[in-house]
Structures are given as structure tokens and as C-alpha cells.
C-alpha positions, 0 to 999 in steps of 0.5 A, spaced: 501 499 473 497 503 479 494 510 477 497 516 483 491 521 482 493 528 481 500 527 484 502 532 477 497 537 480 498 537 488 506 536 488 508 538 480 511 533 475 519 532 479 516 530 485 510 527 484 514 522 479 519 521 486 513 519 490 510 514 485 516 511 485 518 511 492 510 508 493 512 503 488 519 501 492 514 501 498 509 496 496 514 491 493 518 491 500 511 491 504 510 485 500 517 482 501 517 483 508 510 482 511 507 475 510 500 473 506 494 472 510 491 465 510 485 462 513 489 456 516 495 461 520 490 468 521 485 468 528 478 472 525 475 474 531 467 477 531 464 479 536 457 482 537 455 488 542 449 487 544 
């Protein structure tokens, strides 16, 4: 379980609860929705400024 610093102190008890678990919903449709990185389909580019 992610810990949400001080939301309790910033935001009070009611509202904080409501933000951790919208940031919850968030992460589980980021994670459905965007697809995982992978060495075989992402482009790494490096570059030096010299």
C-alpha cells in the first residue's frame, strides 16, 4: 500500500482519504491505459553536448 505523506495534516482526514484513493483509481488506469516500456519498442537517445 503507498504511503501519501501528511495529506491528514494538509488537507484534513475527509478529504485526504478522497485524494488517496482517487490517486489510487489514477495509478490502476495509468497502468491499464499507457503500455510498459521495453528495451525491444522504446528509442533511448544520448547525446553529449560538447
Amino acid at each position: 500500500m503507498p504511503f501519501f505523506y501528511d495529506f491528514d495534516k494538509a488537507a484534513g482526514p475527509i478529504d485526504a482519504g478522497r485524494t488517496a484513493k482517487n490517486l489510487l483509481e489514477l495509478r490502476r488506469k495509468l497502468n491499464l491505459e499507457i503500455p510498459r516500456r521495453t528495451v525491444v519498442d522504446s528509442l533511448l537517445l544520448a547525446t553529449w553536448n560538447i
